[in-house]
C-alpha positions as CSV (number, residue, x, y, z in Angstrom):
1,X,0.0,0.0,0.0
2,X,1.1,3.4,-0.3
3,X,1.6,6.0,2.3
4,X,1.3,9.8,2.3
5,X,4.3,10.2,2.5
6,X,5.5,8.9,-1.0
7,X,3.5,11.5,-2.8
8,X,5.8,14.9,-1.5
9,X,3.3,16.7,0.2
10,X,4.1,19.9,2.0
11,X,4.6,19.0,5.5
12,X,1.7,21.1,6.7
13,X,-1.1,19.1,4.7
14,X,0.8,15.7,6.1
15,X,0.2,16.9,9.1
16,X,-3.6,17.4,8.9
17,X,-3.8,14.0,7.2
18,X,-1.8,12.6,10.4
19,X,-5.0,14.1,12.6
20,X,-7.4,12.8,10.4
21,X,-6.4,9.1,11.5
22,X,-5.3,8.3,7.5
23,X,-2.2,6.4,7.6
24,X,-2.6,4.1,4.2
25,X,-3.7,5.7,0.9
26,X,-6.8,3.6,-0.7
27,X,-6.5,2.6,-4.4
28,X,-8.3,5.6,-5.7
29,X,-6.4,8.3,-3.4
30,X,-2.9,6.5,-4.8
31,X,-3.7,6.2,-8.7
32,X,-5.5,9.6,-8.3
33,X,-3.1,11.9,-6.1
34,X,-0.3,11.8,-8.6
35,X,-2.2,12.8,-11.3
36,X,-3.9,15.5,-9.7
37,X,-0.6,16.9,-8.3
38,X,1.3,17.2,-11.9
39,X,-2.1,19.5,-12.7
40,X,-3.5,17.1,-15.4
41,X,-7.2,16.4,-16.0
42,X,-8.1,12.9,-14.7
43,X,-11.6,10.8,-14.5
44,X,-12.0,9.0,-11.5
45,X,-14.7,6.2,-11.7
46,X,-15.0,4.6,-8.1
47,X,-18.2,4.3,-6.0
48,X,-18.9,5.3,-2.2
49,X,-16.4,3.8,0.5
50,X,-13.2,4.4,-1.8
51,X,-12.2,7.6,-0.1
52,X,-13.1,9.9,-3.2
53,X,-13.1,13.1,-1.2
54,X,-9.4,12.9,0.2
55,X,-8.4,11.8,-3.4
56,X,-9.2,14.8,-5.1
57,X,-9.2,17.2,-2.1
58,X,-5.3,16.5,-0.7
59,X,-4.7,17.7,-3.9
60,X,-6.4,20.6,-4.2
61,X,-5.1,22.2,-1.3
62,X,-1.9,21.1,-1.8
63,X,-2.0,23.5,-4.8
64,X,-4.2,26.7,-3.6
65,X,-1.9,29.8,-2.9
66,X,-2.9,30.8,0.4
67,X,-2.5,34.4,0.2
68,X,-4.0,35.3,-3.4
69,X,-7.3,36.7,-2.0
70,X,-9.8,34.7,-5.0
71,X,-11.5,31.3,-4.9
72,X,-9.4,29.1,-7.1
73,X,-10.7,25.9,-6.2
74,X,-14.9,24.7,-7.4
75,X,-16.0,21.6,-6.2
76,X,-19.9,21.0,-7.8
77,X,-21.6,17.8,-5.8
78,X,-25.6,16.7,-6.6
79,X,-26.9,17.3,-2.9
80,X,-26.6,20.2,0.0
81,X,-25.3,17.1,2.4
82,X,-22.5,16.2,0.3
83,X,-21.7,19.7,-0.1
84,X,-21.4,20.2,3.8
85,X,-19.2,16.6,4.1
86,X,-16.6,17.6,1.5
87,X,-16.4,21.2,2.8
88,X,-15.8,19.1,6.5
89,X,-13.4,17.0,4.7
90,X,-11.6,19.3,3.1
91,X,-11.3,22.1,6.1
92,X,-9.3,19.7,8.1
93,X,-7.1,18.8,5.1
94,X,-6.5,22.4,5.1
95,X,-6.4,23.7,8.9
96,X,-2.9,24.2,8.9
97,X,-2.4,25.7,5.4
98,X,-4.9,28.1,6.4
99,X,-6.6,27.1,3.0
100,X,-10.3,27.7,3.7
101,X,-13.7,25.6,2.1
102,X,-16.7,27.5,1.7
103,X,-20.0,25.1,1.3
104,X,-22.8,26.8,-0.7
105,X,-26.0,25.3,-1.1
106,X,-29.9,25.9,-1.5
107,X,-32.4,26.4,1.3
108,X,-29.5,28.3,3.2
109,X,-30.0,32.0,3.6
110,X,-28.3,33.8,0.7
111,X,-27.4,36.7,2.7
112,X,-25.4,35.2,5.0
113,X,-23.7,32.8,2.2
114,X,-23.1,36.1,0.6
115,X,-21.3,37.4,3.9
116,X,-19.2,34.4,4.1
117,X,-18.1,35.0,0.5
118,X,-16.6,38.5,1.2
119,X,-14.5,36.5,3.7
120,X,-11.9,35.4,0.7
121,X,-12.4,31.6,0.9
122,X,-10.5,29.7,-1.3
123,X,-12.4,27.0,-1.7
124,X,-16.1,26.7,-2.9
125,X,-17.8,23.3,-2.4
126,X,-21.7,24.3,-3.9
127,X,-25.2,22.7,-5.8
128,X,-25.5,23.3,-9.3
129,X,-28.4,25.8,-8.7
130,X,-27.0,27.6,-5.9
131,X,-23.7,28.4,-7.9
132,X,-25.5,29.8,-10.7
133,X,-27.6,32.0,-8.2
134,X,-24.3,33.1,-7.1
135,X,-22.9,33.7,-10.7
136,X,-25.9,35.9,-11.6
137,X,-26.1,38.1,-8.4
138,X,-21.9,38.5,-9.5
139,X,-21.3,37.5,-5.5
140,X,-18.7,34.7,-7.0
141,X,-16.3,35.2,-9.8
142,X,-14.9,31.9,-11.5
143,X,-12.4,33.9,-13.0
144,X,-8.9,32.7,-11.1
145,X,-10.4,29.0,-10.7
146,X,-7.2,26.8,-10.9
147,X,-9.3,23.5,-10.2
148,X,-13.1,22.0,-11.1
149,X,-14.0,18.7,-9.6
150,X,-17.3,17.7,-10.6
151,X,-18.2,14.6,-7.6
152,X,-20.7,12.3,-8.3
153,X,-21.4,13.3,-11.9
154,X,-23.6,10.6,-12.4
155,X,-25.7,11.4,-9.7
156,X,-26.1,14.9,-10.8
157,X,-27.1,14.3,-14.4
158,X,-30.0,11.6,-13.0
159,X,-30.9,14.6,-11.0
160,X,-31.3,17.0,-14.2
161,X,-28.0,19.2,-13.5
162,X,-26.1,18.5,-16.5
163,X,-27.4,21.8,-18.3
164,X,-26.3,23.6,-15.2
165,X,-23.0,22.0,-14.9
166,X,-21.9,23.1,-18.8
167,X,-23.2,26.8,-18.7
168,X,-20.9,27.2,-15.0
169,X,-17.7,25.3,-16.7
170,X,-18.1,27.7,-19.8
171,X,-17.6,30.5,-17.3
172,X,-14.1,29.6,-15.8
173,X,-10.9,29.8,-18.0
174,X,-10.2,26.7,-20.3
175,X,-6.2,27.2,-18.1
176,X,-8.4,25.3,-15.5
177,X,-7.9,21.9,-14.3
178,X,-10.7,19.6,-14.4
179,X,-11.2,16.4,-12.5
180,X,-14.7,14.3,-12.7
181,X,-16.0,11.5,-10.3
182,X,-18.5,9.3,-10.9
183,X,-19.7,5.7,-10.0
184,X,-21.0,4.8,-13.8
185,X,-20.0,6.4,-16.9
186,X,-22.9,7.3,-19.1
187,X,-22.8,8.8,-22.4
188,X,-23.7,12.1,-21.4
189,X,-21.0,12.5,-18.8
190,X,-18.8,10.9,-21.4
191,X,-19.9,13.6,-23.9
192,X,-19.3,16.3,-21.0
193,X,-15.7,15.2,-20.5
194,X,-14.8,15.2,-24.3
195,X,-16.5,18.8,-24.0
196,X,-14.5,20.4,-21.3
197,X,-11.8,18.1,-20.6
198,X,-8.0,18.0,-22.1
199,X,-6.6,14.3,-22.6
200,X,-7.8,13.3,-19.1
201,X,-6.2,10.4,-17.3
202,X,-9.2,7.4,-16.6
203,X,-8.8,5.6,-13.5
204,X,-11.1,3.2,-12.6
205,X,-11.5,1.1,-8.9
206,X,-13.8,-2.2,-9.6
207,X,-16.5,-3.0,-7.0
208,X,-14.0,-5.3,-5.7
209,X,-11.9,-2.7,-4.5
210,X,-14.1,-0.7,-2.5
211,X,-13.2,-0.8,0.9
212,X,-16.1,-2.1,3.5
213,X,-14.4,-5.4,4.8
214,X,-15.7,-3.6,8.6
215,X,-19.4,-4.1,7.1
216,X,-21.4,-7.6,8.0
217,X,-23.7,-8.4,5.2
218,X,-26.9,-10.5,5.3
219,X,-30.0,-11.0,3.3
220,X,-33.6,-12.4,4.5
221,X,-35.7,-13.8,2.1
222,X,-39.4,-12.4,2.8
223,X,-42.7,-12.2,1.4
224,X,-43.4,-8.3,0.8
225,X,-46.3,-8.5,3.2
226,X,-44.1,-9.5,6.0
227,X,-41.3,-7.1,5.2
228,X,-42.6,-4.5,7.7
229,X,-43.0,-7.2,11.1
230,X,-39.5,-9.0,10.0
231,X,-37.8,-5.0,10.1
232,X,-39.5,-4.4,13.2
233,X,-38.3,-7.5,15.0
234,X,-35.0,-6.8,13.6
235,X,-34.7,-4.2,15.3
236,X,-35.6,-5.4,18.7
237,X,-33.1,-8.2,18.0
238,X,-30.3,-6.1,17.8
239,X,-30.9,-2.9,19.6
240,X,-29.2,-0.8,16.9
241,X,-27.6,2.3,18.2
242,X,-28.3,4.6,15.5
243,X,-30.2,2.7,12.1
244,X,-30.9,4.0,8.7
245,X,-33.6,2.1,6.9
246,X,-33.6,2.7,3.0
247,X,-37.0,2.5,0.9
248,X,-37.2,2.8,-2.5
249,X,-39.7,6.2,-3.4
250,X,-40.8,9.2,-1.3
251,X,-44.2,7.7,-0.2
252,X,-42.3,4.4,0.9
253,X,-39.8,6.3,3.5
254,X,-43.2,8.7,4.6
255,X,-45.3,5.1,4.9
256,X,-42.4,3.3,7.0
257,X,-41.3,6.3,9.2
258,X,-45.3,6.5,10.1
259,X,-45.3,2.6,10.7
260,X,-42.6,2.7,12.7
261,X,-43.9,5.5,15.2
262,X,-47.1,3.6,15.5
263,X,-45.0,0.3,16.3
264,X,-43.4,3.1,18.9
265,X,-39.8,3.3,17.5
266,X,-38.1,6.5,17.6
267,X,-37.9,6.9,13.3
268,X,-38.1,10.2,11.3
269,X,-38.0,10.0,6.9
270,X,-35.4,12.0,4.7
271,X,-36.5,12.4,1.3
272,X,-36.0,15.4,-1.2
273,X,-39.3,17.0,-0.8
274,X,-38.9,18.2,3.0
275,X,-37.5,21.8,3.2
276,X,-33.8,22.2,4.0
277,X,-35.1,23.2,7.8
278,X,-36.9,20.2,8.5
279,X,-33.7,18.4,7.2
280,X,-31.2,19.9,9.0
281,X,-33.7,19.3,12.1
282,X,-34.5,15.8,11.2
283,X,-30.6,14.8,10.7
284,X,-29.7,17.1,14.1
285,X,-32.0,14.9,15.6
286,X,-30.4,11.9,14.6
287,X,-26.8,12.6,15.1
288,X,-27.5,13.5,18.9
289,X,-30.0,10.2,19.3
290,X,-33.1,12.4,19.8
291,X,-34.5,9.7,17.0
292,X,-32.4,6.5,16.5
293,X,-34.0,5.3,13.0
294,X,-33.6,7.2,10.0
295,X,-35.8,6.4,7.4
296,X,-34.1,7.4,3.9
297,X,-34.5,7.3,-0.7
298,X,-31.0,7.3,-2.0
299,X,-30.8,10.9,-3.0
300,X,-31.9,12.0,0.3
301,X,-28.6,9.9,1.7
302,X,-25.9,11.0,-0.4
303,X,-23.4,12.6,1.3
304,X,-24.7,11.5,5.0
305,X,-21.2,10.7,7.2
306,X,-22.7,9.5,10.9
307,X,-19.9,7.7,12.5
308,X,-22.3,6.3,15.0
309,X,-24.7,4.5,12.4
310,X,-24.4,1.0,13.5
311,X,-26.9,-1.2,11.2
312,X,-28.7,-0.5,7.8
313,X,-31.3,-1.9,6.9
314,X,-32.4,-2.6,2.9
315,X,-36.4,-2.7,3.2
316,X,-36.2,-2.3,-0.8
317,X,-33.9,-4.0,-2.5
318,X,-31.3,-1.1,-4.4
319,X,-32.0,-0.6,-7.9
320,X,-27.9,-1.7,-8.7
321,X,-25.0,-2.6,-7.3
322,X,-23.4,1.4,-7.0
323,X,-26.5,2.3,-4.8
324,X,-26.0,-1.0,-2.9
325,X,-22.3,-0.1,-1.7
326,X,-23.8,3.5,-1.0
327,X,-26.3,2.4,1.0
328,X,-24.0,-0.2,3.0
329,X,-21.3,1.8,3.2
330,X,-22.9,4.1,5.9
331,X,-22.4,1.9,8.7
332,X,-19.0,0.5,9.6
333,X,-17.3,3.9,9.7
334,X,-14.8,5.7,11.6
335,X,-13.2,1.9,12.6
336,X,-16.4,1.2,13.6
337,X,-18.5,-2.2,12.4
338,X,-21.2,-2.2,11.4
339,X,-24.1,-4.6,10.0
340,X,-26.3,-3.9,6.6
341,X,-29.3,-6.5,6.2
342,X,-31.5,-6.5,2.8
343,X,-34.8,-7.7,2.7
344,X,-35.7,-9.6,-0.4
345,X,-38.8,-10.6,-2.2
346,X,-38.8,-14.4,-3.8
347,X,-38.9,-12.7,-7.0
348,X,-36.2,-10.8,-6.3
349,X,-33.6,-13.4,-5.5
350,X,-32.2,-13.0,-9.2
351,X,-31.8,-9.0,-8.8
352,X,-29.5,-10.1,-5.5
353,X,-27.2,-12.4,-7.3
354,X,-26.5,-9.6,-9.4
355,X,-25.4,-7.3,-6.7
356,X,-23.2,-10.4,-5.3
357,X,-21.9,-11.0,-9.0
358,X,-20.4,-7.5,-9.7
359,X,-19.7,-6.5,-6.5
360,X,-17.9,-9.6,-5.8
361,X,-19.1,-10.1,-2.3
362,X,-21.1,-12.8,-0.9
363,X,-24.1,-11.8,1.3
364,X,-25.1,-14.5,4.2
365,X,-28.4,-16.2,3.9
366,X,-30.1,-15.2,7.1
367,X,-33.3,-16.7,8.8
368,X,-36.8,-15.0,9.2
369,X,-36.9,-13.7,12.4
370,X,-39.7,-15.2,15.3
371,X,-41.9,-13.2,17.7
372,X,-40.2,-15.3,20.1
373,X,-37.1,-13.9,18.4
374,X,-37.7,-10.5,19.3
375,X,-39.1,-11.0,22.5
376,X,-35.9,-12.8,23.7
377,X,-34.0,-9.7,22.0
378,X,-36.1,-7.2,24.2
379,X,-35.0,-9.5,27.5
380,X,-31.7,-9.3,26.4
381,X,-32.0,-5.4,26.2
382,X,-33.8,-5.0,29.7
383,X,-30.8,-7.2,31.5
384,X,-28.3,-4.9,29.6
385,X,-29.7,-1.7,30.6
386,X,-29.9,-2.8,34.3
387,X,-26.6,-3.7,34.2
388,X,-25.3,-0.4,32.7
389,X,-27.5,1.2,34.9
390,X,-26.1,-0.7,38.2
391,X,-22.1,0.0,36.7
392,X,-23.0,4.2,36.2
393,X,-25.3,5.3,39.3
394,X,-24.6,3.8,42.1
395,X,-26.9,6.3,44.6
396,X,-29.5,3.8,45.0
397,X,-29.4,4.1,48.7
398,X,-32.8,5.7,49.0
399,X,-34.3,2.4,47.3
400,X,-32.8,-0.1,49.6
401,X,-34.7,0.0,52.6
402,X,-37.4,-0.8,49.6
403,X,-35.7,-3.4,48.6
404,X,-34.9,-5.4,51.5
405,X,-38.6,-4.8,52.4
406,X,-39.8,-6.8,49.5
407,X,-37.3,-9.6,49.9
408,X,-38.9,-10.1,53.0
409,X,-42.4,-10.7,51.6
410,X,-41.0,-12.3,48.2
411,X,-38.7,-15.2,46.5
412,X,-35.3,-13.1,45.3
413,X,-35.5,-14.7,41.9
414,X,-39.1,-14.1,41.6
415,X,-38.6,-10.4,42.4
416,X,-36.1,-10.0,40.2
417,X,-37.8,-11.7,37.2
418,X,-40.9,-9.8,37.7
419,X,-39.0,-6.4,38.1
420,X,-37.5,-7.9,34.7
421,X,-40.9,-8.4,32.9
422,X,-42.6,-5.1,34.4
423,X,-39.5,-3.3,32.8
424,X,-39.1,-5.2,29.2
425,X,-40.9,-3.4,26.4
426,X,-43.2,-6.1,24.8
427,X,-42.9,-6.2,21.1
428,X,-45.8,-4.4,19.4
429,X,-47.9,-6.2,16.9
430,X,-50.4,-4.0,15.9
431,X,-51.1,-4.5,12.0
432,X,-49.4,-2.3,9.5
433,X,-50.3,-2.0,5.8
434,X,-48.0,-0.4,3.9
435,X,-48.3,-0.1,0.0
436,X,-47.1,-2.4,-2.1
437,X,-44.3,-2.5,-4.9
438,X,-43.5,-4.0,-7.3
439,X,-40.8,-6.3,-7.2
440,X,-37.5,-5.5,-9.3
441,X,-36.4,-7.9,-11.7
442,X,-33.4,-8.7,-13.7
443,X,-32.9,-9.0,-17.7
444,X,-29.8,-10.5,-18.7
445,X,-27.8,-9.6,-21.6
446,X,-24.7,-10.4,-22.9
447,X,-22.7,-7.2,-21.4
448,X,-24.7,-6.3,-18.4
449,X,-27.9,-6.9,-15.9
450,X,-29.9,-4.7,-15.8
451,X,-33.2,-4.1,-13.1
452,X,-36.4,-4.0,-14.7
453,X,-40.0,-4.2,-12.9
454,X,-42.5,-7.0,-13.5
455,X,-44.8,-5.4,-15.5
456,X,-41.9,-4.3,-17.8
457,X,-41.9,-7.9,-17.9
458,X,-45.5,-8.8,-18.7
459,X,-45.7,-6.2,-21.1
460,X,-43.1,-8.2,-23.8
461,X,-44.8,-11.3,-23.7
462,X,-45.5,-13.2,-27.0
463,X,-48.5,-11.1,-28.7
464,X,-48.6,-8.4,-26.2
465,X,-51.3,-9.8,-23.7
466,X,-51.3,-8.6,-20.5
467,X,-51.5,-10.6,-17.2
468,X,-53.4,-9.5,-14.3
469,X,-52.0,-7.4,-12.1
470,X,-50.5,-9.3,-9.3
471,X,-50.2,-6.5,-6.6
472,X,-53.3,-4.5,-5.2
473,X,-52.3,-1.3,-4.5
């Protein structure tokens, strides 16, 4: 492996890296740090978990001139939350440079982006549509840029940017360096680096590289009905400390974060159409364990960095492999382990051994969960608690006279396993009905599998006829 210290950084940026805890560079910080340092144009495809950020960000402010007063340095991500991360990231990388990373994004007052500008940062990490706001008001000039990284491309043009992106690189100087980042390589980001990129280096990480060995994977066959009670007991199996449970559409995260109230778990949803303040609320909430289950889509995940997230859970299968290792790779951070769990449908099996085929990982087969499963997981949580509770706070002096009292009048071991069951949360089995989706399917081809719904399905049969719907919705 190589270390950071074979790539002749100045001592000041080694040292931030030190504090950071890195001590090994990942395959796509060590094909992509070189590049990036001789000021060549390089494309970087590599999903989540493969330490993207540090690749192109050491970098970058390795080469910003501290003193020059201008932003040289444009970072364009798809989402406000991975716009706040990589502005994280890259302020420690810089703290002793004194190289400073401004985030930018919508739903944040203007104004007081506007004040932070007149600051002089040298770094800009911003949305597409909050960078263009910017350009028109005149409140950032793109004139003395030295370095574009466009991270996550992919993700941006599903999201409609791609317009966006061209009319802000046609404003900074063609001088420029250009580095792009994305997990796939469609033709349109292929068309957008022929457009504004010179002879760029192409470095690609396989699925097999990405880094989650820290990550526990397991599957559960279930019947969609069931999906819901099998999550919930789940949970009360394993007593996650912080969980993030991904659906597949908006209504599905709004459905399962009601559900999971009702069943009286702690669980808020994240999806694109809350405001920015109720998502800045809902994720405060989470990092500080005011909730502990974070209902999620995709979108609304990117960029999310919780150390403390120790189990995801898959209620809908991922739509590829990319968004699997994304969704996965939230847990198990920080040195931390961590455990991922996907729930799949029988007629979804085939979808699953294409995630295991290109990722090259095998996922453990897992039983469905019993009620007697979870109620034994609830004991189990009870006799932990009391024990933390008897290690932590030890004035229970006031309670003793009480408790010799009923030893008196009571069988110790009957005492204490009624003081057991009186404090043990049964699980709650009120029924849930949640809508239905379709399951996702997999057509294979010569070159590449690729997800496609039943109906898609029913739809090509021989002479066109339609089968009944097999879902109610």
């Amino acid at each position: 492996m190589t270390t950071f210290y074979e790539f002749g950084l100045s001592h000041s940026v080694i040292r931030a890296i030190n504090n950071m805890g890195f001590e090994e560079a990942t395959p796509i910080q060590g094909q992509t740090i070189p590049i990036a340092l001789k000021g060549e144009d390089l494309i970087g495809q590599a999903q989540t978990g493969t330490g993207k950020t540090a690749a192109f960000g050491i970098p970058l402010i390795e080469k910003m001139e501290v003193e020059s007063g201008h932003i040289q340095g444009l970072i364009i991500t798809p989402t406000r939350e991975l716009a706040i991360q990589v502005a994280e990231e890259l302020n420690k990388i810089g703290e002793f440079r004194g190289v400073r990373t401004l985030p930018i994004y919508g739903g944040q007052d203007i104004n007081r982006q506007i004040k932070s500008l007149k600051k002089k940062p040298s770094v800009i990490v911003g949305t597409p549509g909050r960078i263009m706001d910017h350009m028109r008001r005149n409140t950032i000039r793109l004139t003395q840029i030295k370095m574009v990284v466009l991270d996550e491309a992919d993700e941006m043009m599903n999201m409609g940017f791609i317009d966006d992106i061209k009319a802000i690189l046609q404003e900074i100087p063609d001088h420029r360096q250009t580095l792009l980042f994305s997990a796939t390589m469609p033709e349109q980001i292929a068309k957008l680096a022929e457009q504004f990129m010179k002879n760029p280096k192409q470095i690609k990480i396989k699925a097999k590289d990405v880094s989650l060995p820290a990550i526990e994977q397991h599957y559960i066959e279930v019947p969609e009905k069931q999906k819901f009670d099998v999550l919930c007991r789940l949970i009360d199996i394993q007593s996650p400390n912080l969980a993030i449970v991904f659906g597949r559409t908006k209504r599905r995260v709004d459905e399962l974060s009601e559900a999971l109230n009702k069943r009286g778990y702690l669980a808020e949803g994240l999806h694109g159409d809350l405001t920015q303040a109720r998502r800045e609320i809902v994720l405060r909430q989470f990092k500080e364990g005011i909730i502990d289950i974070l209902v999620a889509t995709d979108v609304a995940a990117r960029g999310l960095d919780i150390s403390d997230v120790t189990h995801v859970y898959n209620f809908d299968i991922p739509q590829d492999p990319e968004s699997y290792i994304h969704r996965i790779g939230r847990t198990g951070r920080a040195g931390k382990t961590g455990l991922a769990t996907t729930l799949v449908t029988p007629r979804e099996m085939d979808h699953l051994k294409s995630i295991e085929h290109l990722t090259k990982r095998k996922i453990i087969r897992k039983p469905v969960p019993t009620l007697h499963d979870a109620i034994e997981g609830k004991q189990r949580l009870t006799v932990e608690r009391l024990e933390q509770f008897i290690e932590q706070d030890g004035n229970i002096d006031r309670y003793k006279a009480l408790a010799e009292k009923l030893l008196k009048e009571n069988d110790s071991v009957t005492l204490l396993a009624s003081a057991l069951k009186m404090l043990t949360k049964q699980p709650n089995t009120d029924p849930i009905t949640l809508t239905e989706v379709e399951p996702l399917r997999i057509r294979k081809s010569k070159n590449n599998f690729r997800p496609f719904r039943q109906k898609e399905k029913n739809s090509q049969r021989q002479g066109g006829k339609k089968r009944k719907k097999q879902f109610s919705h």
